[in-house]
N, C-alpha and C positions, 0 to 999 in steps of 0.2 A: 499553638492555635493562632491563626490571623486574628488581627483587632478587629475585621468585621463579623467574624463568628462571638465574640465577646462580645460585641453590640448584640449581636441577637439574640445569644443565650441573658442577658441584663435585660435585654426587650420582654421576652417573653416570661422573667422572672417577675420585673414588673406587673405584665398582663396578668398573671396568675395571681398575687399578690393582691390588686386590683378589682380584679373578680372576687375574688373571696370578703375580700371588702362592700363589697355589693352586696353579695349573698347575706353574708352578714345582717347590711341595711333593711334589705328586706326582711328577714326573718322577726326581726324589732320592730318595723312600724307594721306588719302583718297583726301584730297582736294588742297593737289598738288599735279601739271600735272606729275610729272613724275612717282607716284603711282596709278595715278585713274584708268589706265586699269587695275590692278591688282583687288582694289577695286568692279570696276566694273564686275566682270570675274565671271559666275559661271557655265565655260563647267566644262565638266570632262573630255576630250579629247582636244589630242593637234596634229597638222598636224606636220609632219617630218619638213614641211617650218617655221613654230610658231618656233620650238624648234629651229632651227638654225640660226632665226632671234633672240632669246631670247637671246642665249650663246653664240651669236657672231661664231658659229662655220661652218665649212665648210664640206657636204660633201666630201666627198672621195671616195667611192665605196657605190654603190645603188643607184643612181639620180634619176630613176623611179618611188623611195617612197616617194616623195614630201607629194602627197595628204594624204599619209594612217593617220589615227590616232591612237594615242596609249593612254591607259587608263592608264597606271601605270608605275612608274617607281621606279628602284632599284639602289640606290650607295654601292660598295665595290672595295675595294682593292683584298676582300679573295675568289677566284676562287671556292672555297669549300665551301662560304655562297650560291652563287650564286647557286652552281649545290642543294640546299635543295630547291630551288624556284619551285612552281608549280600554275605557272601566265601567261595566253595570254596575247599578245598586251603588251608585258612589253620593257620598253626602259632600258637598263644598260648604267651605269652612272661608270664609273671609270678611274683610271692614272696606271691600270697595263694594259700596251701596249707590249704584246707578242704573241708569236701563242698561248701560251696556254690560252692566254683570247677569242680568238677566236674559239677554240678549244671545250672551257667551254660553250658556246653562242652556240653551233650547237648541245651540246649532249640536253642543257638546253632549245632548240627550242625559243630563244631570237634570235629575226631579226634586234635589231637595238641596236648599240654601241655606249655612247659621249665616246672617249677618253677623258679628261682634263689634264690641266696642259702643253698645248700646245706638248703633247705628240704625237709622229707620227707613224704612221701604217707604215710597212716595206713593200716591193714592196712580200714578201712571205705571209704576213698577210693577203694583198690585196688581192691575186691569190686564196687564201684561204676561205676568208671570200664572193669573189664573187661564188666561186665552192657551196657554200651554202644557198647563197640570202642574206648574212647579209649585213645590212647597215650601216657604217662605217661614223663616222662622229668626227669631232677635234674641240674642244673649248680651248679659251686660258687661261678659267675663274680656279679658285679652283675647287675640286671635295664639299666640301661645300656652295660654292657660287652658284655653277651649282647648285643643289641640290633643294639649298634655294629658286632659283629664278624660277625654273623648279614647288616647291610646290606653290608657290603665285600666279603662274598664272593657275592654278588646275590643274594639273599633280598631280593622286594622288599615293601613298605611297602601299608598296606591303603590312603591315602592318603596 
């Protein structure tokens, strides 16, 4: 057998290995209480009220979109990843808190914003983001912890 067929069969013993080790992980924190809704969860939609019970976070502007659900969500800092998006129903996740993140969100037809990082919408932000329907919302969590906790409970991923 070549030495690159050994790398692969060792590769994919690895991966297997690996996996199983996961699988594992999950089956033990599934059965505590403070993972099993997660465990248990296989929407693929999450209510604006889910999300801000999840992240601890508070609306600010939009209150109306309690019920709406969103299928997908996007984290960045880079205003410029954001506007290559071509996604409904998408929730932005980010800690750049300026007009131009708002700005970004009305060309990119995104209605609903976490802030993180206990970052705060400016009272022009507000004026702003309501002239356009977006919903505006503040968590105190990481933009990685939001993120994490946003995908466990199926909030899925734009890719």
């Amino acid at each position: 057998m070549p030495e690159t067929d050994n790398w692969k069969s060792h590769t994919i013993s690895n991966q297997s290995k690996f996996q199983a080790l996961a699988n594992n992980l999950v089956e033990i924190f599934c059965h505590l209480p403070v993972f099993n809704h997660i465990c248990t969860n296989n929407q693929t939609h999450m209510r604006v009220a889910e999300i801000c019970e999840l992240l601890s976070a508070t609306v600010i502007c939009g209150n109306k979109h309690g019920n709406v659900q969103l299928e997908k969500g996007y984290s960045s800092d880079l205003m410029s990843d954001v506007l290559t998006l071509d996604t409904d129903n998408l929730l932005l996740i980010t800690g750049m808190c300026n007009l131009q993140t708002i700005r970004t969100a009305e060309v990119a037809d995104i209605r609903f914003i976490v802030f993180v990082r206990n970052k705060k919408a400016s009272e022009e932000m507000l004026v702003l983001a309501r002239e356009h329907g977006i919903c505006i919302m503040e968590s105190p969590f990481t933009l990685f912890k939001a993120s994490g906790l946003l995908y466990m409970a199926g909030l899925k991923p734009v890719y």
